[in-house]
C-alpha positions in Angstrom: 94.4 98.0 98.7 95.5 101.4 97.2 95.2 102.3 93.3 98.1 104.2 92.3 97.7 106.7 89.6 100.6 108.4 87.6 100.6 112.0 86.0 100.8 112.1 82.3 102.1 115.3 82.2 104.4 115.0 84.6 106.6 111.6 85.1 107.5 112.2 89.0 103.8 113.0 90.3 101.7 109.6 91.4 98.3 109.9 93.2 97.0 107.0 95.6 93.5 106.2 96.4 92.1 103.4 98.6 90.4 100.7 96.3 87.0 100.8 97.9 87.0 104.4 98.5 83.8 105.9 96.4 83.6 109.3 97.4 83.6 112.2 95.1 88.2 112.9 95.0 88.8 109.2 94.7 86.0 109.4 92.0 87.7 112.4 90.3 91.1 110.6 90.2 89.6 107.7 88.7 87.9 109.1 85.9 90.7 112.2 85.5 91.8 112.8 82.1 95.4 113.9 83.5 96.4 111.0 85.9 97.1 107.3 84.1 96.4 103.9 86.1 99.5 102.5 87.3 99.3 99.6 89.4 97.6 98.4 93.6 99.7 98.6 96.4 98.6 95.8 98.4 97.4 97.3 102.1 100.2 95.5 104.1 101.8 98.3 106.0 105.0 96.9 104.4 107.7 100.0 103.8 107.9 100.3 99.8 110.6 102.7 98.1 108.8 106.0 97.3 105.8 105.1 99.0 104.6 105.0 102.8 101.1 103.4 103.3 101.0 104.8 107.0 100.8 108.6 105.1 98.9 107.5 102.4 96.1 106.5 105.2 96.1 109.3 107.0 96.0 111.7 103.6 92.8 109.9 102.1 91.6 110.1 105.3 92.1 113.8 105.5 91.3 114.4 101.4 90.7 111.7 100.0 93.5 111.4 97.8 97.4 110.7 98.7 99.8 113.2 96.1 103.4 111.7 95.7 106.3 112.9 94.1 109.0 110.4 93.0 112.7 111.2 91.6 114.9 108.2 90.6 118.3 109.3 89.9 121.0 106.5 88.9 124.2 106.2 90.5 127.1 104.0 88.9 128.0 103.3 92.4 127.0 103.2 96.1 128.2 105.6 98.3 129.1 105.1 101.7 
């Protein structure tokens, strides 16, 4: 399972962590005064919009944290 956090100063960044991850980053994250809990991302290896749990796996492996920038712009239509 993966916590997703979400920048309060800035609406597009989102940090995820692995639940059970207790190291010092995930730590950090959790007790940040910058970052906002957001939701879990259940550890399926199902493809979400915005978020890929196969990168996010190999980021906290590598630092412990997974950084994510997400841009949502609407379209009136969809384009072919």
């Amino acid at each position: 399972m993966f916590e997703i956090y979400r920048s309060k100063q800035n609406r597009h960044h989102y940090v995820a962590i692995r639940q059970d991850d207790d190291r010092e980053n995930p730590q950090g994250i959790r007790e940040s005064q910058n970052l906002a809990f957001l939701t879990h991302v259940a550890d399926d290896g199902e493809p979400r919009i915005a978020f890929d749990p196969d990168e996010a796996k190999s980021r906290i492996e590598r630092d412990g944290f997974y950084a994510f920038a997400v841009t949502i712009d609407i379209r009136e239509h969809a384009e072919g």
